[in-house]
N, CA, C and O atoms as a GROMACS GRO file, in nm:
protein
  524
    1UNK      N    1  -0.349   0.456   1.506
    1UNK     CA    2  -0.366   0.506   1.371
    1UNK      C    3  -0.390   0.386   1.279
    1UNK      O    4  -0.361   0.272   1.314
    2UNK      N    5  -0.444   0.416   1.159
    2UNK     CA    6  -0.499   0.313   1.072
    2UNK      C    7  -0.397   0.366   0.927
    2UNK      O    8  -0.399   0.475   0.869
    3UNK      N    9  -0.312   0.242   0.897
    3UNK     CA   10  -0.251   0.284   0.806
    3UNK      C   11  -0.242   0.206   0.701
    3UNK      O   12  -0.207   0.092   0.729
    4UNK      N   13  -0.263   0.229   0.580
    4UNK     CA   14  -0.255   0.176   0.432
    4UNK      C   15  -0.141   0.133   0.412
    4UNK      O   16  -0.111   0.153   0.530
    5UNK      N   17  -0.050   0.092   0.371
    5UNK     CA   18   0.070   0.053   0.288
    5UNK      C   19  -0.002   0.071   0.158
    5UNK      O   20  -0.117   0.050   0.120
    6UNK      N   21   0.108   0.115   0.106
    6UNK     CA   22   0.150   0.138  -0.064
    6UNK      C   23   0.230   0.054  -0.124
    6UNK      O   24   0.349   0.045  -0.093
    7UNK      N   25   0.169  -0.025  -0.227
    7UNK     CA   26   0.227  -0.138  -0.262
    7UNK      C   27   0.380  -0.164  -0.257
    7UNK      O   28   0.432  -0.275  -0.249
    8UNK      N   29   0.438  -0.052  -0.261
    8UNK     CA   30   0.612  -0.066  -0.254
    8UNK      C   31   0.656  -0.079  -0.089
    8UNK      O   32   0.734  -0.158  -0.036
    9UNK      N   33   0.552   0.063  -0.011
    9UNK     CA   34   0.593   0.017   0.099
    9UNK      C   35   0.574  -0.131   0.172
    9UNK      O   36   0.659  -0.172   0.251
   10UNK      N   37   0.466  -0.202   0.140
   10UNK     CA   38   0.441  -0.334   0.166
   10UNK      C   39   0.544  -0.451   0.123
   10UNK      O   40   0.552  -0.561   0.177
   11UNK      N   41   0.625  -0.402   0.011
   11UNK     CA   42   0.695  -0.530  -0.073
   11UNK      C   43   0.826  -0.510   0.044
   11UNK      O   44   0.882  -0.602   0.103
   12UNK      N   45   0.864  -0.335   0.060
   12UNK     CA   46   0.981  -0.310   0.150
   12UNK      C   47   0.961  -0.365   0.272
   12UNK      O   48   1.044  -0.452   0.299
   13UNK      N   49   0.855  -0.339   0.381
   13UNK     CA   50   0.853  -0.347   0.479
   13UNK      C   51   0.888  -0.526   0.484
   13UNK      O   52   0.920  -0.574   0.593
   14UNK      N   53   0.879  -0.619   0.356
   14UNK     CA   54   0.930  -0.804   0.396
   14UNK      C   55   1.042  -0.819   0.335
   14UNK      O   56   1.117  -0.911   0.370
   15UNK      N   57   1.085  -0.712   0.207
   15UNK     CA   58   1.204  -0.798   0.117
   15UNK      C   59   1.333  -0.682   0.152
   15UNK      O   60   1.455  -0.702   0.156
   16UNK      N   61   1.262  -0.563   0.174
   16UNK     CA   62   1.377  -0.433   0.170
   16UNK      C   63   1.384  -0.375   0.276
   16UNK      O   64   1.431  -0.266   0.242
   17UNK      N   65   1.364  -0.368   0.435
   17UNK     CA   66   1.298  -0.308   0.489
   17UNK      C   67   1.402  -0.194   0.559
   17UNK      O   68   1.369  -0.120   0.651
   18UNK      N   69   1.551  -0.197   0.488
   18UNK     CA   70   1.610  -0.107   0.518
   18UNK      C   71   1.626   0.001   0.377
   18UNK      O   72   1.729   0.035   0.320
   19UNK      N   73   1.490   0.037   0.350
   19UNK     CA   74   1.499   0.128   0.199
   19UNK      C   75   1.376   0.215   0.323
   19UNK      O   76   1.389   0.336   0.335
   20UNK      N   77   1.318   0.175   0.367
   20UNK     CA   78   1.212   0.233   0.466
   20UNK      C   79   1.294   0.309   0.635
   20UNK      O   80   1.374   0.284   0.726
   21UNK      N   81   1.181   0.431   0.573
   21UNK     CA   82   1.230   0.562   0.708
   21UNK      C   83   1.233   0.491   0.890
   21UNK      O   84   1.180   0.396   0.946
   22UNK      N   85   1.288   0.555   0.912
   22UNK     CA   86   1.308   0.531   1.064
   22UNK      C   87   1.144   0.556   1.167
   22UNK      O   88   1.118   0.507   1.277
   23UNK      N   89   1.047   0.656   1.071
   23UNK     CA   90   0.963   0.683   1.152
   23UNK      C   91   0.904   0.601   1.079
   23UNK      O   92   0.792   0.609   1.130
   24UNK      N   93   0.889   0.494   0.961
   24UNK     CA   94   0.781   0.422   0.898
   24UNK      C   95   0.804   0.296   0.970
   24UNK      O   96   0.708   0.236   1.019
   25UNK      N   97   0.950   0.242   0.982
   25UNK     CA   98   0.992   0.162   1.090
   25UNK      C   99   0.823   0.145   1.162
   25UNK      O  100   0.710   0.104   1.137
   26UNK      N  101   0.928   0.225   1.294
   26UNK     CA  102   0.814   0.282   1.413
   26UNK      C  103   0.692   0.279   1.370
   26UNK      O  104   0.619   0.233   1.458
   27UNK      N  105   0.652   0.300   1.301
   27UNK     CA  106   0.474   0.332   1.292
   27UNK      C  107   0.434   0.198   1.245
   27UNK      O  108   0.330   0.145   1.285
   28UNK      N  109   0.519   0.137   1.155
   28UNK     CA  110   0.475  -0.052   1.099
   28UNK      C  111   0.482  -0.138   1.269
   28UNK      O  112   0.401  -0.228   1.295
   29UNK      N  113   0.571  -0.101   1.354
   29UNK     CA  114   0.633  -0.162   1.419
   29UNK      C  115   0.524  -0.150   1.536
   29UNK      O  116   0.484  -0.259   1.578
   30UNK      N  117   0.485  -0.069   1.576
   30UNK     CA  118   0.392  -0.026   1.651
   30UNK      C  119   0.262  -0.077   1.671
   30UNK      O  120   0.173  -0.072   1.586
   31UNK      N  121   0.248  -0.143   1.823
   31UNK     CA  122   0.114  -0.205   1.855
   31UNK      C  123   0.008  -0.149   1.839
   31UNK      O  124  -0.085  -0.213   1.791
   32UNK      N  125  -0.016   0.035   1.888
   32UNK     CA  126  -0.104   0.104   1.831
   32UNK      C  127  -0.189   0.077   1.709
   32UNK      O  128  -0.305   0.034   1.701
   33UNK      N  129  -0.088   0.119   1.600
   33UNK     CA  130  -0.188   0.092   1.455
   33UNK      C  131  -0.208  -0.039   1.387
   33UNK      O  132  -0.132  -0.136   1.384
   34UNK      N  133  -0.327  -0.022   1.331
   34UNK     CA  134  -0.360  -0.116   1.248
   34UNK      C  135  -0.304  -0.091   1.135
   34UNK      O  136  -0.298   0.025   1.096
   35UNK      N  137  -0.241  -0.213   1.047
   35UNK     CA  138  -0.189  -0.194   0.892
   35UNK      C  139  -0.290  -0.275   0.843
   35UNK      O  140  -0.344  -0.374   0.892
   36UNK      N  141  -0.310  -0.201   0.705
   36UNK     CA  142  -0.407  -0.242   0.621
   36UNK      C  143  -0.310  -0.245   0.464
   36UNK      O  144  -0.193  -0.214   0.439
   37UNK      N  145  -0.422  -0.299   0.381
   37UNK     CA  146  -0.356  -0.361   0.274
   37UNK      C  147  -0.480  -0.375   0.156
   37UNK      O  148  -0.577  -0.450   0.171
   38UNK      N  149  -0.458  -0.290   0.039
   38UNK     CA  150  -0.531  -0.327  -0.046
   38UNK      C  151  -0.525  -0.460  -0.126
   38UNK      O  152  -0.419  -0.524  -0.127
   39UNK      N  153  -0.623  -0.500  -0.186
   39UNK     CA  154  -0.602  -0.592  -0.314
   39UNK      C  155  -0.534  -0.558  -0.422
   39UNK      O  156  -0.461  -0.633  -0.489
   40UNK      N  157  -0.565  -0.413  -0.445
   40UNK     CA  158  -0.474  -0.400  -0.533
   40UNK      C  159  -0.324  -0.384  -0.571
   40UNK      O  160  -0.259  -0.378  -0.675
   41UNK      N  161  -0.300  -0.381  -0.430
   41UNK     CA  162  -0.153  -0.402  -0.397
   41UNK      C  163  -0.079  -0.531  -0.462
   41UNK      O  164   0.019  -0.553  -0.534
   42UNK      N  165  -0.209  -0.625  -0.377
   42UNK     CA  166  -0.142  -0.779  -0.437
   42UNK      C  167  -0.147  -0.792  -0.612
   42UNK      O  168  -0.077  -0.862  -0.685
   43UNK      N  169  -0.224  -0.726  -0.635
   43UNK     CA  170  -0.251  -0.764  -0.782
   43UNK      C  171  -0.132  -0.683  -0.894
   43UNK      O  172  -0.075  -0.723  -0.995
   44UNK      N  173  -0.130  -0.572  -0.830
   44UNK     CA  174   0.034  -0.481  -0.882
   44UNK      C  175   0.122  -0.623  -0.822
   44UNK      O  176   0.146  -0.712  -0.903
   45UNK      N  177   0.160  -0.636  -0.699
   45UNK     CA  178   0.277  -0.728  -0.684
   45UNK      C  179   0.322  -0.840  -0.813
   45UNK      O  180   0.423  -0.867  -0.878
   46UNK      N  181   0.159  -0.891  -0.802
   46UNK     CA  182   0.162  -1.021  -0.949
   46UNK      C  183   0.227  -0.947  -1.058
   46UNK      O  184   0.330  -0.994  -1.107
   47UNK      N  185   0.172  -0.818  -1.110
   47UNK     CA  186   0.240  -0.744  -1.235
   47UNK      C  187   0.365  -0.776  -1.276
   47UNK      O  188   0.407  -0.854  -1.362
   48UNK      N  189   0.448  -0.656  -1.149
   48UNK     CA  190   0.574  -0.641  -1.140
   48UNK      C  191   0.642  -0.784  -1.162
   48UNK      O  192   0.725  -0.797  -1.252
   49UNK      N  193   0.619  -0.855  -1.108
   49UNK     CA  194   0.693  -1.036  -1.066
   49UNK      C  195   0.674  -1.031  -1.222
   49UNK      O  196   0.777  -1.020  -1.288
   50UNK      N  197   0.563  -1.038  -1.283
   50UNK     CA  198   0.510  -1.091  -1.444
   50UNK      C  199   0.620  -1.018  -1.514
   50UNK      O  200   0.722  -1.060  -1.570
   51UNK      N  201   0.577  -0.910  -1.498
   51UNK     CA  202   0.673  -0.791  -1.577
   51UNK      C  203   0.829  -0.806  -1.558
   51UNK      O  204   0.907  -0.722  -1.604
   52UNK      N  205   0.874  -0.929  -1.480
   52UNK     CA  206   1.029  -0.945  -1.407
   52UNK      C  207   1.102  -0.770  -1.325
   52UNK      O  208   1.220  -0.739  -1.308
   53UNK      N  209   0.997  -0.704  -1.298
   53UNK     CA  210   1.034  -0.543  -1.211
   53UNK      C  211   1.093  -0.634  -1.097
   53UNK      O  212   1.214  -0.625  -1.072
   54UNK      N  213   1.034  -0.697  -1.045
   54UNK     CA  214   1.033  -0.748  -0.899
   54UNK      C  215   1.048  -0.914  -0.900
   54UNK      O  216   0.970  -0.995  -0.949
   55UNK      N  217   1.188  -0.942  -0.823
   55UNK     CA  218   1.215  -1.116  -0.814
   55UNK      C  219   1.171  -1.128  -0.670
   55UNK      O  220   1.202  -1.056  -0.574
   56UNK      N  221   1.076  -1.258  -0.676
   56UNK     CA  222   1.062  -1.308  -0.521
   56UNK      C  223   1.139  -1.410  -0.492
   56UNK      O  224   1.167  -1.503  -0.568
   57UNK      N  225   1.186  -1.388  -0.346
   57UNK     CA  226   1.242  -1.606  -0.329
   57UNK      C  227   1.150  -1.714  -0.341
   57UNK      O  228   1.195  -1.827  -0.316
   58UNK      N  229   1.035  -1.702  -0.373
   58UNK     CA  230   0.993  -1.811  -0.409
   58UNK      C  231   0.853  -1.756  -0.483
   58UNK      O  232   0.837  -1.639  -0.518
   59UNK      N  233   0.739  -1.877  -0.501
   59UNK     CA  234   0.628  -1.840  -0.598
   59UNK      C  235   0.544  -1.739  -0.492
   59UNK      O  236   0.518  -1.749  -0.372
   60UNK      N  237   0.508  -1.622  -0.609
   60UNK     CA  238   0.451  -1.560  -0.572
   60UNK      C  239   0.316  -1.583  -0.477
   60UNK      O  240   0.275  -1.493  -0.404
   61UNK      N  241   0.269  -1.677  -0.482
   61UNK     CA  242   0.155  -1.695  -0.418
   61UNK      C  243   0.202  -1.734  -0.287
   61UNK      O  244   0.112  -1.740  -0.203
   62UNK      N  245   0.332  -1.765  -0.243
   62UNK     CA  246   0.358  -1.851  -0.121
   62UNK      C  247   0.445  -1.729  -0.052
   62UNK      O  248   0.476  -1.743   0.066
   63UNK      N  249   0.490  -1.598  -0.126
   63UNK     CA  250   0.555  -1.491  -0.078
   63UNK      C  251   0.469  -1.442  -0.054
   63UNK      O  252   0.510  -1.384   0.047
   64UNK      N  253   0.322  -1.399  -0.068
   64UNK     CA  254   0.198  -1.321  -0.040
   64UNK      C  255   0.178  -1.399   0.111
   64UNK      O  256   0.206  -1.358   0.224
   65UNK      N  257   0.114  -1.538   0.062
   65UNK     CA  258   0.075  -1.531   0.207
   65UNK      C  259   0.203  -1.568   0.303
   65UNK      O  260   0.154  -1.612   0.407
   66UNK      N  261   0.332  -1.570   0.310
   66UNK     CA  262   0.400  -1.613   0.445
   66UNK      C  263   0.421  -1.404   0.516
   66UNK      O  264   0.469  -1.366   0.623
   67UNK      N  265   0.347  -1.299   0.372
   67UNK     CA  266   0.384  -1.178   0.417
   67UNK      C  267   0.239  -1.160   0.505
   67UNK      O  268   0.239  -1.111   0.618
   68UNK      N  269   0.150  -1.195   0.454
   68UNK     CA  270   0.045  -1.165   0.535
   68UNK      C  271   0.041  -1.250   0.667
   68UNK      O  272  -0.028  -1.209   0.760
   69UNK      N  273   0.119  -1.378   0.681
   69UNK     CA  274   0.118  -1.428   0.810
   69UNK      C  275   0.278  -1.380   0.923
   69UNK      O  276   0.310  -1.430   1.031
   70UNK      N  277   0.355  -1.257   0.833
   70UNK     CA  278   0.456  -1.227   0.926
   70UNK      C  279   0.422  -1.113   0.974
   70UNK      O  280   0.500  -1.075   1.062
   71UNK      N  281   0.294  -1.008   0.942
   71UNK     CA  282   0.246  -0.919   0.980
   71UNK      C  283   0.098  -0.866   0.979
   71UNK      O  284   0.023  -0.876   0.882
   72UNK      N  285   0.073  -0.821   1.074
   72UNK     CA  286  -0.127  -0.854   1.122
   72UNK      C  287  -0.172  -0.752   0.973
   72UNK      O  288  -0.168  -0.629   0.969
   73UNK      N  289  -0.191  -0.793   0.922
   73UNK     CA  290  -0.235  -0.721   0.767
   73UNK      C  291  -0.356  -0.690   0.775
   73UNK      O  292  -0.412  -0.793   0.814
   74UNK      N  293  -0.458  -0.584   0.757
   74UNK     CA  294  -0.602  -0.664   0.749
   74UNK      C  295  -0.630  -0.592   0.581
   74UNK      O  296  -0.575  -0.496   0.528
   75UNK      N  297  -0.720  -0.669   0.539
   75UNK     CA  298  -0.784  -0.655   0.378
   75UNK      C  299  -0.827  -0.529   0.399
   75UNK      O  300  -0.841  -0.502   0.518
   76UNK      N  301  -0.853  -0.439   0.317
   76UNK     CA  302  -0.890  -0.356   0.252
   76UNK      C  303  -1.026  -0.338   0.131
   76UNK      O  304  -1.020  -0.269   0.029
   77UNK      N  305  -1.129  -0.412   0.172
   77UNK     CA  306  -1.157  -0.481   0.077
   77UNK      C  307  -1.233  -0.356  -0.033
   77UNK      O  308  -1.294  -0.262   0.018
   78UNK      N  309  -1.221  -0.370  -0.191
   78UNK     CA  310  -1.264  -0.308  -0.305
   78UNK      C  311  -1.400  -0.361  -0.313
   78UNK      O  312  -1.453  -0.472  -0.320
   79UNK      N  313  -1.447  -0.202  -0.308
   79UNK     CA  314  -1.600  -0.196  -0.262
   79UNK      C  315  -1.649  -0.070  -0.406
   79UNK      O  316  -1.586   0.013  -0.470
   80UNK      N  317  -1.774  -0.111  -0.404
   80UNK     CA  318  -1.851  -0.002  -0.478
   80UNK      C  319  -1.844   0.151  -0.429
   80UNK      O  320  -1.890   0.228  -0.513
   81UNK      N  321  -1.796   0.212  -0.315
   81UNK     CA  322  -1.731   0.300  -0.283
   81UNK      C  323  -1.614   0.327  -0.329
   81UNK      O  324  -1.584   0.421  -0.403
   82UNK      N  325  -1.557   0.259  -0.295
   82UNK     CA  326  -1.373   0.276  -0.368
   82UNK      C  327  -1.361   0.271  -0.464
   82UNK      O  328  -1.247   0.306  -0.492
   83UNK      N  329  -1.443   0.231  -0.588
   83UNK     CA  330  -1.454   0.219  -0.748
   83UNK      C  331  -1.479   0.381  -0.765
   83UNK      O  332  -1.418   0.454  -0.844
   84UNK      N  333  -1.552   0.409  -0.699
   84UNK     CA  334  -1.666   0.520  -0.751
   84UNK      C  335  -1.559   0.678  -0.661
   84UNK      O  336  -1.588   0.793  -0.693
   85UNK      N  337  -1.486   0.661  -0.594
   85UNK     CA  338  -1.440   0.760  -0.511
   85UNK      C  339  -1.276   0.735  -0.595
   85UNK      O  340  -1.216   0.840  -0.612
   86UNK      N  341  -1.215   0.627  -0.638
   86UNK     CA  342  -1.096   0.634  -0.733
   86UNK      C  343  -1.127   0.730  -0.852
   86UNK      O  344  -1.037   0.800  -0.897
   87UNK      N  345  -1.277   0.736  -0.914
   87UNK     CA  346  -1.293   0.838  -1.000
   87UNK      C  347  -1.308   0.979  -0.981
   87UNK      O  348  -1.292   1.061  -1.071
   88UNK      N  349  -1.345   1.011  -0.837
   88UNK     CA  350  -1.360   1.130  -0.854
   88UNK      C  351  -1.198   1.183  -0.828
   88UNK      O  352  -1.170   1.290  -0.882
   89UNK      N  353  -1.115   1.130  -0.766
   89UNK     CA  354  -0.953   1.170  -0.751
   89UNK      C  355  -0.922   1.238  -0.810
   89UNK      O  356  -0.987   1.199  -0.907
   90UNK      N  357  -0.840   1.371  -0.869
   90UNK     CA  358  -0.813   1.377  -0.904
   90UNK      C  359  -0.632   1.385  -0.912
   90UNK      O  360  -0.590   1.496  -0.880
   91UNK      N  361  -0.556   1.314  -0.937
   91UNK     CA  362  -0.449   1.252  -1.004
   91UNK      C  363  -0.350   1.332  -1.052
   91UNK      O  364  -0.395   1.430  -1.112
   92UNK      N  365  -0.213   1.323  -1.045
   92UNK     CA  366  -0.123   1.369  -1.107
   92UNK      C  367  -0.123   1.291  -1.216
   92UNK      O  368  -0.113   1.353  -1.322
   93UNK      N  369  -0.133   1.160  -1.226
   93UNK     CA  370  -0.090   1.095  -1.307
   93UNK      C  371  -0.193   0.979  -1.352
   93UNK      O  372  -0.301   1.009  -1.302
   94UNK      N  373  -0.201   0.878  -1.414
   94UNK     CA  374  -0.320   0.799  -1.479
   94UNK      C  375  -0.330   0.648  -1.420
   94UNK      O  376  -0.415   0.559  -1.421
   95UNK      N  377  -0.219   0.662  -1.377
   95UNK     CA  378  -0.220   0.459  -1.266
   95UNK      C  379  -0.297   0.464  -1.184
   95UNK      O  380  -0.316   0.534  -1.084
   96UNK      N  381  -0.352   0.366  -1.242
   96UNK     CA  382  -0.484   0.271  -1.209
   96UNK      C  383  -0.462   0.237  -1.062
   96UNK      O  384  -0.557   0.275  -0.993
   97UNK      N  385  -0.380   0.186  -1.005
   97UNK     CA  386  -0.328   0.148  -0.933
   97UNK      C  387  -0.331   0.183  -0.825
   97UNK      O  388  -0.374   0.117  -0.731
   98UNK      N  389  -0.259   0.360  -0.819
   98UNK     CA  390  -0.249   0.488  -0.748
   98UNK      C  391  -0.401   0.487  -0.720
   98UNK      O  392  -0.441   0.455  -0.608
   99UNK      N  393  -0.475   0.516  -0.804
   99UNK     CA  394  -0.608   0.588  -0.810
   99UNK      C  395  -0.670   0.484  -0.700
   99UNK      O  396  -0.721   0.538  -0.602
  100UNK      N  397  -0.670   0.358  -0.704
  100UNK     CA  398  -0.735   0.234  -0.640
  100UNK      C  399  -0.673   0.284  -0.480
  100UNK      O  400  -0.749   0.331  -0.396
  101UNK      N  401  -0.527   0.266  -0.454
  101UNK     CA  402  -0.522   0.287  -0.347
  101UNK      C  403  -0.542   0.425  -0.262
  101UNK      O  404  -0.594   0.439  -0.152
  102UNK      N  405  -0.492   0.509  -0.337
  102UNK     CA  406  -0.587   0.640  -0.275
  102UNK      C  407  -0.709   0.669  -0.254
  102UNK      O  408  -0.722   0.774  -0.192
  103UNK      N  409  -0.817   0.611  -0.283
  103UNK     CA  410  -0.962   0.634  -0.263
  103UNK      C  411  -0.971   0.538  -0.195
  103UNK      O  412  -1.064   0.563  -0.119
  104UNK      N  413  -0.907   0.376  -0.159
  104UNK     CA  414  -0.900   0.303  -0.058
  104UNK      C  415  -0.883   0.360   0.085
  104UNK      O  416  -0.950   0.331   0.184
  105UNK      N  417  -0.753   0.471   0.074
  105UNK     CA  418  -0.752   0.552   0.205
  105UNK      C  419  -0.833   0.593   0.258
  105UNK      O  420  -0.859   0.566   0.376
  106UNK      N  421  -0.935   0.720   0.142
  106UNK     CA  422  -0.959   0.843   0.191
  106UNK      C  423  -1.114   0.739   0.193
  106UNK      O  424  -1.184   0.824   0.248
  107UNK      N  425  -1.204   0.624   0.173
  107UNK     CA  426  -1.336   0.563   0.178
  107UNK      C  427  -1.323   0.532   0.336
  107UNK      O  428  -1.397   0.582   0.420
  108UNK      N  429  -1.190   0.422   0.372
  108UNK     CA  430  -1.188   0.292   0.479
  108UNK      C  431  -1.100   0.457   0.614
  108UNK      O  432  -1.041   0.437   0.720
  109UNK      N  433  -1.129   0.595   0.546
  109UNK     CA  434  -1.033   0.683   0.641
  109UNK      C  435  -0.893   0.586   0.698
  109UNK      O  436  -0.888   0.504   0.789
  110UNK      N  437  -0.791   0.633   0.609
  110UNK     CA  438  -0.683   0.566   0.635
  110UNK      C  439  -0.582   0.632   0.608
  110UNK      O  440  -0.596   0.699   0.505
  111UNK      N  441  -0.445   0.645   0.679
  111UNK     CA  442  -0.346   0.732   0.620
  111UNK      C  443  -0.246   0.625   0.525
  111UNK      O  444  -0.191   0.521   0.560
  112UNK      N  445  -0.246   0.672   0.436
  112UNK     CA  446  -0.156   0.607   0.330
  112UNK      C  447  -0.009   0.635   0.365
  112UNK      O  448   0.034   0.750   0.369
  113UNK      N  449   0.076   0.516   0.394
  113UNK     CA  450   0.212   0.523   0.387
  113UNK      C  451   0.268   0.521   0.290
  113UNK      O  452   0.260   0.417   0.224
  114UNK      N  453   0.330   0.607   0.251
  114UNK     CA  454   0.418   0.626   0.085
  114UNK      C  455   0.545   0.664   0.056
  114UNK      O  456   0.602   0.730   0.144
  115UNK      N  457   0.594   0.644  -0.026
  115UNK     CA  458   0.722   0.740  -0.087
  115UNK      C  459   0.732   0.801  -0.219
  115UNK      O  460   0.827   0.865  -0.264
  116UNK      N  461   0.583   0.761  -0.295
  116UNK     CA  462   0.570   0.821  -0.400
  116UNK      C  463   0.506   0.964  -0.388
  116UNK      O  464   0.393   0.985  -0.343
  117UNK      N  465   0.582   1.046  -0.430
  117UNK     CA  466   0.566   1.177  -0.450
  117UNK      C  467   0.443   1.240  -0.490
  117UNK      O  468   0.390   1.334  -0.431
  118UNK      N  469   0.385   1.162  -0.630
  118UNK     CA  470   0.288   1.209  -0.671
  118UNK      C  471   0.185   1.161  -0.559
  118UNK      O  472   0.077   1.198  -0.604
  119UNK      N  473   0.169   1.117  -0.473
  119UNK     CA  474   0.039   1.082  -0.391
  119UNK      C  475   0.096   1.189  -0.286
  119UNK      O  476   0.012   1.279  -0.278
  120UNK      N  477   0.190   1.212  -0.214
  120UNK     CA  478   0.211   1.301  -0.126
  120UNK      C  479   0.126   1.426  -0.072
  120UNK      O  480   0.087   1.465   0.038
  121UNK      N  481   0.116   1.478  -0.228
  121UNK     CA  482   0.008   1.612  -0.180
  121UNK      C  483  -0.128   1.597  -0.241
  121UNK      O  484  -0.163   1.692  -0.310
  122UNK      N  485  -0.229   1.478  -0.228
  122UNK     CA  486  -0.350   1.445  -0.244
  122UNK      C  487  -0.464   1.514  -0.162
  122UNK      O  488  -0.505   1.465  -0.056
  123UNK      N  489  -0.512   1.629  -0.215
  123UNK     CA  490  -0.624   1.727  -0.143
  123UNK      C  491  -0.703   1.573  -0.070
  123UNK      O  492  -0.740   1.470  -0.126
  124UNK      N  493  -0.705   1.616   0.082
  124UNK     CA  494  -0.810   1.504   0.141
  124UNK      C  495  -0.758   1.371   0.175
  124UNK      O  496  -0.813   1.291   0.250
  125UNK      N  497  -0.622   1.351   0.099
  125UNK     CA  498  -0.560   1.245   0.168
  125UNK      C  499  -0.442   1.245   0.277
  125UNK      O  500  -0.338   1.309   0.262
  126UNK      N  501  -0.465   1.178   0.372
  126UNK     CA  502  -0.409   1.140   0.511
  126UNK      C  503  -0.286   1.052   0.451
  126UNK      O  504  -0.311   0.945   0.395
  127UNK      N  505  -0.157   1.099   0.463
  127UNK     CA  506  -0.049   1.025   0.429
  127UNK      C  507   0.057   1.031   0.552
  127UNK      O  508   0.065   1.121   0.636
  128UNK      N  509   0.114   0.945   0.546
  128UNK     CA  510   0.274   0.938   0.607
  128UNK      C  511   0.390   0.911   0.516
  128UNK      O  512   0.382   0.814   0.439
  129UNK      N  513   0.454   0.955   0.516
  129UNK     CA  514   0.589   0.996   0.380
  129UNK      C  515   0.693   0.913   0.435
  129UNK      O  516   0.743   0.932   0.546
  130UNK      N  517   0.730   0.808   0.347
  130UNK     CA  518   0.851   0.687   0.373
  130UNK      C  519   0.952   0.830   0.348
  130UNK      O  520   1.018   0.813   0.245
  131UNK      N  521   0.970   0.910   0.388
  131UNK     CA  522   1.128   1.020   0.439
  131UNK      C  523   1.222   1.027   0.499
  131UNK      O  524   1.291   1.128   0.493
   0.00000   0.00000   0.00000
């Protein structure tokens, strides 16, 4: 399986990873799937840190990459598809953010790992529920 992380599940699976389900465990853990990773993930991460939401042990730039070298990550990369397919979404809610990584899923066909609710029941999107 090909699976997205959601920016929270990504920050959990290095800093929290006992806030994460027993089957998200397993499925991160698992040689089978590929984990994938938007940009916009990293770029929310910078936010939060900015915004003081989120403390790292060290500079953010050196917590990004020792996360991408403790787990086979691959880019996600933001394409003229994924611009254009974040708009047609339609959204519970108005984050930019959300919108970026959900049309990241449903372009690169990917199941989004989450625990946010509002993405849960996305007509067309492939999720796995941090539950």
């Amino acid at each position: 399986m090909k699976l997205l992380l959601d920016t929270h599940i990504w920050i959990w699976s290095v800093a929290s990873p006992e806030r994460l389900s027993r089957k998200v465990v397993a499925s991160l853990e698992s040689s089978k799937n590929d984990l994938w990773l938007s940009p916009i993930s990293v770029w929310e991460l910078l936010l939060l840190v900015e915004k003081r939401s989120v403390e790292l042990d060290r500079p953010s730039e050196e917590w990004i990459a020792a996360a991408f070298a403790a787990s086979p990550l691959r880019d996600a990369a933001l394409t003229r598809d994924v611009a254009i397919e974040s708009r047609r979404l339609k959204l519970p809610h108005r984050d930019p953010a959300d919108h970026f990584i959900a049309a990241t899923a449903r372009v690169y066909d990917l199941t989004l790992v989450t625990g946010d609710e509002r993405l849960l029941h996305i007509s067309g999107l492939a999720v796995l529920p941090n539950r």
